[in-house]
N, C-alpha and C positions, 0 to 999 in steps of 0.2 A: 320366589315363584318358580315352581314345575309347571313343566308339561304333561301332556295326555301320549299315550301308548295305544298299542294294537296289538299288540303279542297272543292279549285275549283271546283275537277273531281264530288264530292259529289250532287253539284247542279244541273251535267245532267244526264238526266233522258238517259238509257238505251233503242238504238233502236232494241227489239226485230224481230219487222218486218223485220229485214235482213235476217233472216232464212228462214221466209216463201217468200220474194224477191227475193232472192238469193240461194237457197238450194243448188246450186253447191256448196259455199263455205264453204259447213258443210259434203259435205261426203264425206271426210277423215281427219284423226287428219293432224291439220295445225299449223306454229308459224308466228307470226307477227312482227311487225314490222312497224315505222316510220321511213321514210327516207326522202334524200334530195337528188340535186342536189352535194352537198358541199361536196368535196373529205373528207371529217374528218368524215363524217359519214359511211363510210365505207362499201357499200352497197354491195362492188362486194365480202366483205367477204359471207355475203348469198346467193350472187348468188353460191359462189364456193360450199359451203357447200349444198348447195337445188341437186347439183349433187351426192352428196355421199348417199342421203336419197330421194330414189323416189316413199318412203311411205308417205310421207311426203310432206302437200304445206304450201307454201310461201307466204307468202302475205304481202305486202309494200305497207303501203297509205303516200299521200304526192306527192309531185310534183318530179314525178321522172316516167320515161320507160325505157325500156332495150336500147333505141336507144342513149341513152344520155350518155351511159356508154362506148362509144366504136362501131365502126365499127364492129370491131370483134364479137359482139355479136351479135346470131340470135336468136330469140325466140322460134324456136324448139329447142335449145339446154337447155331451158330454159323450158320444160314442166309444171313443179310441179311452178314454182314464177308464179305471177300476180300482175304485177302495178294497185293499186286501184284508183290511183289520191286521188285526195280532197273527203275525209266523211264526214260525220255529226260527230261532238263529243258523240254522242250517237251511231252512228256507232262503230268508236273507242272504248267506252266505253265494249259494247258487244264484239267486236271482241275480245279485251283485258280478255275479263270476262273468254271466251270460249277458246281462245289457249292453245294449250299443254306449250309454254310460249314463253314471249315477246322478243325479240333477240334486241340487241342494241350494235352495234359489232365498235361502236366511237373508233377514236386515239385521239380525242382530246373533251373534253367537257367543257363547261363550269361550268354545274351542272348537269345535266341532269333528266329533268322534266317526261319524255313519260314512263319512269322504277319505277317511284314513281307513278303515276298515274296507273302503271300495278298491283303495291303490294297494292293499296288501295282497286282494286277488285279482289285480293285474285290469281291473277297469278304468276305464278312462272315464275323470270327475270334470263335470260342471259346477262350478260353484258361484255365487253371488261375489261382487269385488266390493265389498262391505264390512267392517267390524276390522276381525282379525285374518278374519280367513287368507287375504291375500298375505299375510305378514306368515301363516301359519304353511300355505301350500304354495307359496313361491310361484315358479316358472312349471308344477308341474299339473296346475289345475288350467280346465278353459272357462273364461272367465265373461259373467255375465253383467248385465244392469240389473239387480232386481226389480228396480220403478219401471224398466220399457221389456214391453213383450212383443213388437216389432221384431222379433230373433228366429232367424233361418237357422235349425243345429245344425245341420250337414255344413251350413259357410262358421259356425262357430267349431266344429269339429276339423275343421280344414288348417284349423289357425297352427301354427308349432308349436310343442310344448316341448317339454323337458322331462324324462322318465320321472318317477313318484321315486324311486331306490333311493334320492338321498333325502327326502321328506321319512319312508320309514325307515333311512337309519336315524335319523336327529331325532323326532319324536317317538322312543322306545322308551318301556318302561321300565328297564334294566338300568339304562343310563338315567334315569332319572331316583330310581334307587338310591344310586351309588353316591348321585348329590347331596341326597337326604342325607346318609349315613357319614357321608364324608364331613357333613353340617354337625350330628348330632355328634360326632368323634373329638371335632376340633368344641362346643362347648365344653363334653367330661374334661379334656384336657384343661380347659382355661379354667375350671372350676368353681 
């Protein structure tokens, strides 16, 4: 078993032009977020939480709107979130670069790629303490319940971590190449 990399996020280029496109979604400190339709991604944890902080917006790219999630939700109750749909990965990138940090509130993941691509430009992740994630981002994610949304981020953001620098060097996909190769070298030999 391999791991997942980020070296990818490296090759795209940064779409600054969203700021000056979009300047709403720069005047006030915001956290981000990739979602899905897939209950395991646990989106309606930031909706609940975007009510407790309405200094505070939300923003969720990916294929998801509030209507998806329930009758029950109106989007005035919903002021501070905005479903962004499908970005450019340079959207992404930027968004990522500039949030106050990237929210990824999963019950279940398989590795989880969008929190590694956050710490490679230097954002501070929130992650769910569920599945593998905490096996996967150590001492340098801040770490959430996803079942209680009782969570103050600025007292979650206060908490200590540990830089990401040795999460991306372990999880690189150079080294895990090398595994591969070193794997498939030692069967040709044994033949």
């Amino acid at each position: 078993v391999i791991g997942n990399g980020w070296e990818h996020f490296q090759r795209v280029e940064e779409d600054k032009t969203l700021k000056e496109r979009k300047p709403n979604l720069f005047e006030k400190p915001y956290f981000f977020s990739l979602g899905s339709l897939a209950p395991n991604k646990n989106i309606e944890w930031i909706l609940e939480v975007a009510k407790r902080h309405p200094q505070y917006n939300f923003y969720i790219a990916g294929k998801s709107s509030l209507k998806a999630y329930g009758t029950n939700y109106r989007g005035y109750d919903f002021p501070n979130v905005q479903f962004l749909g499908y970005i450019s990965d340079g959207e992404i990138k930027y968004l990522m670069r500039c949030c106050k940090a990237f929210i990824f509130p999963s019950f279940f993941e398989g590795f989880g790629i969008p929190p590694l691509e956050a710490l490679s430009v230097g954002a501070k992740i929130i992650v769910a303490k569920s599945s593998c994630l905490p096996e996967i981002f150590g001492d340098s994610a801040y770490y959430i319940n996803p079942y209680k949304t009782n969570v103050y981020l600025d007292n979650v953001l206060n908490r200590p971590r540990q830089s990401g620098e040795v999460i991306l060097q372990k999880y690189c996909f150079s080294k895990f190449a090398k595994i591969v190769l070193n794997s498939l070298e030692d069967m040709v030999e044994k033949g």
